[in-house]
C-alpha positions in Angstrom: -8.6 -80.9 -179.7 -8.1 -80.5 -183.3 -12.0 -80.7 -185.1 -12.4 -80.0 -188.7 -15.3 -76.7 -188.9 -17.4 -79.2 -190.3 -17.7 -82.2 -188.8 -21.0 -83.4 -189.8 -20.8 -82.2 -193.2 -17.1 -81.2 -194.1 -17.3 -79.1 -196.9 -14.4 -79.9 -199.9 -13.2 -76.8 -201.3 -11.4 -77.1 -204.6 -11.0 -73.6 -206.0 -11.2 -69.5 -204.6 -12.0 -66.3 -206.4 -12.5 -62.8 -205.3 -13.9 -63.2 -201.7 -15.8 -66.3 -203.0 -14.8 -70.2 -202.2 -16.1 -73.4 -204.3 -17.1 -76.7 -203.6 -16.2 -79.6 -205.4 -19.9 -78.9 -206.6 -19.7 -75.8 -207.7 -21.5 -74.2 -204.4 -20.3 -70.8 -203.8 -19.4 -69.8 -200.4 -18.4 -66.5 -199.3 -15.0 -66.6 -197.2 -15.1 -64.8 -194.0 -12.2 -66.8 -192.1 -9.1 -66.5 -194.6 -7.5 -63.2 -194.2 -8.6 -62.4 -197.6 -10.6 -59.4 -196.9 -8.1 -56.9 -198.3 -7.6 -58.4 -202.1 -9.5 -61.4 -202.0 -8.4 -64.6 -203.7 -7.0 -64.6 -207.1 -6.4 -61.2 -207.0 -4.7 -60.5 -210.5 -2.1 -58.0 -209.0 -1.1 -60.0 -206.3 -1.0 -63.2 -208.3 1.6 -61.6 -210.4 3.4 -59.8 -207.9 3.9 -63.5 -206.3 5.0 -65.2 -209.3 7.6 -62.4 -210.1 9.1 -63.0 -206.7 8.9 -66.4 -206.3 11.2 -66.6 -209.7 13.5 -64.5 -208.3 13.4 -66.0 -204.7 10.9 -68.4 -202.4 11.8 -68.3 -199.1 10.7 -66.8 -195.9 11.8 -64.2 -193.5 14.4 -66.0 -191.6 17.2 -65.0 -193.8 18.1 -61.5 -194.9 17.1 -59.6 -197.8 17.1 -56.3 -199.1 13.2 -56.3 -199.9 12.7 -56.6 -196.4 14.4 -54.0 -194.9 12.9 -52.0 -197.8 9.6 -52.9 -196.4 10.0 -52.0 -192.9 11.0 -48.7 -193.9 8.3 -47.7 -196.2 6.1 -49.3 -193.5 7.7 -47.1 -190.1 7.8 -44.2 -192.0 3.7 -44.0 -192.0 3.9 -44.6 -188.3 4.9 -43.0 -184.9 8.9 -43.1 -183.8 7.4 -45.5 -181.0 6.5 -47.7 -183.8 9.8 -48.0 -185.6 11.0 -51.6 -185.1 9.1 -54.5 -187.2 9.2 -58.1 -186.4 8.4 -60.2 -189.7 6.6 -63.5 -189.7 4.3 -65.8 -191.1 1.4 -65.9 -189.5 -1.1 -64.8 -185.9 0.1 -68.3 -184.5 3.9 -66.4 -184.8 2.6 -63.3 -183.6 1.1 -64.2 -181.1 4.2 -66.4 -180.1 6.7 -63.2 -180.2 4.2 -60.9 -178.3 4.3 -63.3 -175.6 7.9 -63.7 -175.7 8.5 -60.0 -176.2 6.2 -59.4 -173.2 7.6 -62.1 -170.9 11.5 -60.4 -171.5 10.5 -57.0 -170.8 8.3 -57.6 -167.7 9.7 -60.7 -166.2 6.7 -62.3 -165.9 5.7 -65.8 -167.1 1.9 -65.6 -166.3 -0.7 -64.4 -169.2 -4.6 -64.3 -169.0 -6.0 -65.1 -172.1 -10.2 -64.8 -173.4 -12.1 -67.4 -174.6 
């Protein structure tokens, strides 16, 4: 249940720039399945935004911080009252984990139907 995208011919990338991948070879590939589309990889803002923080602090969301709560209210206050609360995490897997969760307390249901 757990198949590499490449089975036949697993490709070996060593290195990412702008919405571009590499091969060990050199081949470029353009990267349609890593949530870069917004900056791409690389991206010289980002990449110093990161280091800056991660010499202050490298952690994740699970303790508190005063950046986050920052965050969420520069984020609600471009959105709808209904829209006010934010849930931080790390990635769809978590997401998707919480809206389940979320769901299942509120409506008292266990079942889900899900799309292939």
């Amino acid at each position: 249940s757990c198949k590499v995208f490449f089975a036949k011919d697993p490709l070996k990338i060593v290195r990412a720039q702008g919405q571009y991948m590499f091969d060990e070879k050199g081949e470029k590939y353009l990267d349609c399945i890593n949530n870069v589309a917004h900056v791409g990889h690389s991206h010289p803002s980002v990449t110093k935004a990161a280091t800056k923080q991660m010499e202050l602090l490298n952690t994740n969301s699970r303790f508190l911080h005063d950046n986050l709560v920052q965050y969420a209210q520069r984020l609600t206050a471009t959105l709808p009252e209904k829209l006010s609360i934010c849930y931080f995490v790390n990635s769809g897997s978590e997401a998707n984990d919480l809206a389940l969760r979320l769901a299942r307390q509120y409506r008292g249901h266990q079942d889900v139907i899900t799309l292939e």
